[in-house]
C-alpha positions in Angstrom: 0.0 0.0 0.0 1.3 3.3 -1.0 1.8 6.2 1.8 -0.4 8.8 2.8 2.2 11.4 1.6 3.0 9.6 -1.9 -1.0 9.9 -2.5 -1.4 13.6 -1.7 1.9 14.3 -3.7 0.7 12.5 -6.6 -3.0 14.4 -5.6 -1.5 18.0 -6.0 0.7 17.3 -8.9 -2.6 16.1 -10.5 -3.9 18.3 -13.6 -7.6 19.2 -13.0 -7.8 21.9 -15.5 -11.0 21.9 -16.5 -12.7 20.3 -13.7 -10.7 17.3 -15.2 -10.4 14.9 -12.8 -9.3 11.3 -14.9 -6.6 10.8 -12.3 -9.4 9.4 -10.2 -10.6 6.7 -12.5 -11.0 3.4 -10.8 -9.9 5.4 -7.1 -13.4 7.6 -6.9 -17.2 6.5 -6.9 -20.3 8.4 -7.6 -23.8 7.8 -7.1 -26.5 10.5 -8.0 -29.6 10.7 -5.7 -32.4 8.7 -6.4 -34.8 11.6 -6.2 -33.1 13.3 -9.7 -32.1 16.7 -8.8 -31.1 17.5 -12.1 -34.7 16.9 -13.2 -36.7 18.8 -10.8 -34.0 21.4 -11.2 -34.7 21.4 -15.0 -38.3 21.5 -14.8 -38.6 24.8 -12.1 -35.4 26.7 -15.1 -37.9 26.1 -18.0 -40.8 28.2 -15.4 -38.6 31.0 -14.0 -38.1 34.5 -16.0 -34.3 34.8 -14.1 -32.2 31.9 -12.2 -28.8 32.7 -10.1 -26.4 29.0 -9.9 -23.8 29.6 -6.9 -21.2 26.9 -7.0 -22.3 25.3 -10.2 -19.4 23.5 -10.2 -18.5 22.5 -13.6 -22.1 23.8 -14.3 -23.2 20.0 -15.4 -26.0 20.2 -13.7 -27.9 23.4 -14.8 -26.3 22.5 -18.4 -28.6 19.5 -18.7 -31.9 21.7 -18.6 -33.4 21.8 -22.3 -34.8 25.2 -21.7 -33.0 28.1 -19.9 -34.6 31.2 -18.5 -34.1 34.6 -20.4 -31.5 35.8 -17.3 -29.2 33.0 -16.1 -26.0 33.7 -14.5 -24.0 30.3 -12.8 -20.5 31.2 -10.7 -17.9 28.8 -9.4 -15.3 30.4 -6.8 -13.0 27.6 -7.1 
């Protein structure tokens, strides 16, 4: 098994330009909730006239919404 401080060296010399994050393949799991926030989320978007997205991350989420409201602004401070 490989040592704490040979992982977090090989962590920060990772390249996650991009919100590219490959280096975890096989390492990292995901699972989405059941209750499908990106389709509730979707659904209230196509409704609303303006929408504000504050961590959007990679903005995966909100980009998944067929229709978009007229005045949509999405920030990441990372």
């Amino acid at each position: 098994m490989r040592s704490y401080e040979d992982l977090v060296a090989e962590a920060e010399a990772a390249d996650v330009t991009g919100w590219g994050f490959g280096w975890l393949e096989g390492r990292a799991t995901e699972e989405r909730p059941r209750w499908r926030y990106s389709r509730l989320l979707a659904a209230r978007l196509a409704e609303a006239e303006s929408a504000l997205d504050i961590d959007t991350g990679g903005g995966e989420v909100v980009d998944e919404a067929p229709v978009l409201p007229r005045r949509l602004a999405v920030t990441e401070s990372w």
